[in-house]
N, C-alpha and C positions, 0 to 999 in steps of 0.2 A: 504494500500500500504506500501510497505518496504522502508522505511526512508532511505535518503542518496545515491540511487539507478540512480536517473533519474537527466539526464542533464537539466540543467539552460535552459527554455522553457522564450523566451522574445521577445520584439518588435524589428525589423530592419529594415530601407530601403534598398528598393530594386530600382538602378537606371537602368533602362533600357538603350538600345546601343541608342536613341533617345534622350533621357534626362529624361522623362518623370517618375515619380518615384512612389510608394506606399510603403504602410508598411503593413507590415506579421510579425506573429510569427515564430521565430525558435530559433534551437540551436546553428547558425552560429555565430562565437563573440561573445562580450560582449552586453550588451544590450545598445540601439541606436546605434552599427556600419552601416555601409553603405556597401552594397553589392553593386557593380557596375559587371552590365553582358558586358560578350565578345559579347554574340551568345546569342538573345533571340526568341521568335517566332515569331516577326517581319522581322526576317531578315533573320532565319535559314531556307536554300532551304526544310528539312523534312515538313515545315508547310509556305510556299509561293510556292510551287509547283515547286521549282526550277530556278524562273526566276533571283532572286537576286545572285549577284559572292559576296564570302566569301572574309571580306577584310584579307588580308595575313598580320597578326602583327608580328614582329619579322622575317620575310622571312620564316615561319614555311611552308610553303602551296609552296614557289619555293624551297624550300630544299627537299619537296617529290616531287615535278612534277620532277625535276633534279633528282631525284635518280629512281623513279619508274615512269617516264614520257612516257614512250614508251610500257608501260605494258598493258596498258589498251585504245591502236587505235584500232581501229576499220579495218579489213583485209579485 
């Protein structure tokens, strides 16, 4: 392999939206940073089938429903 090439491959936690945490390899950070997730598949409707509401951090989720709120009823 070509020396110099490839990113710092190291341990991180990763803290889930629950608490709940483990540790992976990546090239996220320095090595032991703390990943804390927004949106993990505990909670994200792609993988709960949809029954959980995304919590709105920052008003991010009523600044689209307000802007493109009326786009997507149903006629």
């Amino acid at each position: 392999m070509k020396q110099g090439i490839h990113p710092d491959y190291h341990d991180i936690k990763v803290v889930m939206t629950d608490g709940s945490e483990f540790v992976t390899r990546s090239c996220y950070g320095a090595k032991d940073a703390t990943l804390n997730l927004d949106i993990d598949p505990k909670v994200h409707p792609a993988w709960t089938g949809g029954q959980q509401q995304l919590m709105d951090r920052g008003g991010r989720l009523s600044r689209f429903n307000s802007k493109f709120g009326g786009l997507f009823t149903k006629k």
